[in-house]
C-alpha positions as semicolon CSV with decimal commas, in nm:
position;residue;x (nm);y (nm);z (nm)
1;X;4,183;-0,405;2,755
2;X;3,895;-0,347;2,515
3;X;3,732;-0,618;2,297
4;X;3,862;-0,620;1,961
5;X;3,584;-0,480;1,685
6;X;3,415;-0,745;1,516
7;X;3,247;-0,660;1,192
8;X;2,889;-0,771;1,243
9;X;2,662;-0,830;0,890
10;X;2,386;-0,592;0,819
11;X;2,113;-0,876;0,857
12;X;2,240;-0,929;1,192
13;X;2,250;-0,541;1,313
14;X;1,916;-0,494;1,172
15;X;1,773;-0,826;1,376
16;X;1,921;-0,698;1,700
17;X;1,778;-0,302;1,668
18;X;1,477;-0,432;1,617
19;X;1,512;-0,702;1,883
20;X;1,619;-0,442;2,140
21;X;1,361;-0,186;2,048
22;X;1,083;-0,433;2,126
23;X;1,194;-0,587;2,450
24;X;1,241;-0,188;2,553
25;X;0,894;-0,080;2,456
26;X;0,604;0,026;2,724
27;X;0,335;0,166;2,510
28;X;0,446;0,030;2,168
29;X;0,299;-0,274;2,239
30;X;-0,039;-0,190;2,295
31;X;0,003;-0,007;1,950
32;X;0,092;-0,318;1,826
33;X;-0,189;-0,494;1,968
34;X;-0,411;-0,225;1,816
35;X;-0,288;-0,257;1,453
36;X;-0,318;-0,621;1,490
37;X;-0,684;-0,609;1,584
38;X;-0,747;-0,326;1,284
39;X;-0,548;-0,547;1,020
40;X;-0,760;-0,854;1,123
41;X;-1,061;-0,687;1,099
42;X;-0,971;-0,527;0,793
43;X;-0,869;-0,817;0,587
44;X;-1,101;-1,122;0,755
45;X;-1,455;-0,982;0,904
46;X;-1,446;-0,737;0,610
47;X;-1,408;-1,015;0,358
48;X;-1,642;-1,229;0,526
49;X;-1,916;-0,978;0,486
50;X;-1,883;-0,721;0,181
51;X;-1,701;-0,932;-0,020
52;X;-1,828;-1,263;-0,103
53;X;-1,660;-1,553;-0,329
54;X;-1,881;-1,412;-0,654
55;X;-1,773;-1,715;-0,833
56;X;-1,833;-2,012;-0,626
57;X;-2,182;-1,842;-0,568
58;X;-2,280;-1,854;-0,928
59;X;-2,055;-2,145;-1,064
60;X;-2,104;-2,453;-0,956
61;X;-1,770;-2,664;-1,094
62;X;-1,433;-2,533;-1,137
63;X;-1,471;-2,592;-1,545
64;X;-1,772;-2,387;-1,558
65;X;-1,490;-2,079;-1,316
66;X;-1,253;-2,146;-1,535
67;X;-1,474;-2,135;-1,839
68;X;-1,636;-1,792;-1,695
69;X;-1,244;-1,632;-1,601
70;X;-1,129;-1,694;-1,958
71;X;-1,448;-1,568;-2,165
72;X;-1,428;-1,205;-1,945
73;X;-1,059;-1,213;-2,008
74;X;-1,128;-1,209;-2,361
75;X;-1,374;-0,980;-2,365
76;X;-1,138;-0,777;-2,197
77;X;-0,886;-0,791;-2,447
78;X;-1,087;-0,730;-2,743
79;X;-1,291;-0,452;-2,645
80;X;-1,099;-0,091;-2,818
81;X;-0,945;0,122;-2,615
């Protein structure tokens, strides 16, 4: 006798392809590890260093950020295209 076919959701099938594919992998991983590693230093050290908070360095209350956000907004705005 053969089990009867059970519709499974799509959700579901896509969960378990994935799930399989990853306990399967040998050499995946250490992909994985590497894109990790790139991503973090991509998006943290790189922030930390070339691109600092510009505002908190020359503001030195939120009213005064806020004030500075909306007046280059405008400026923005009002200059012709």
């Amino acid at each position: 006798m053969t089990k009867p076919n059970r519709i499974v959701s799509l959700p579901v099938r896509i969960y378990r392809f994935y799930r399989d594919g990853f306990r399967s992998m040998t050499v995946g991983r250490y992909l994985w590890v590497l894109i990790l590693v790139k991503l973090f230093i991509l998006f943290f050290i790189f922030k930390l260093f070339f691109f600092p908070d510009l505002l908190k360095r020359d503001y030195s209350t939120d009213q005064e950020r806020a004030a500075a956000v909306r007046m280059h907004l405008m400026e923005d705005q009002s200059s012709p295209r």
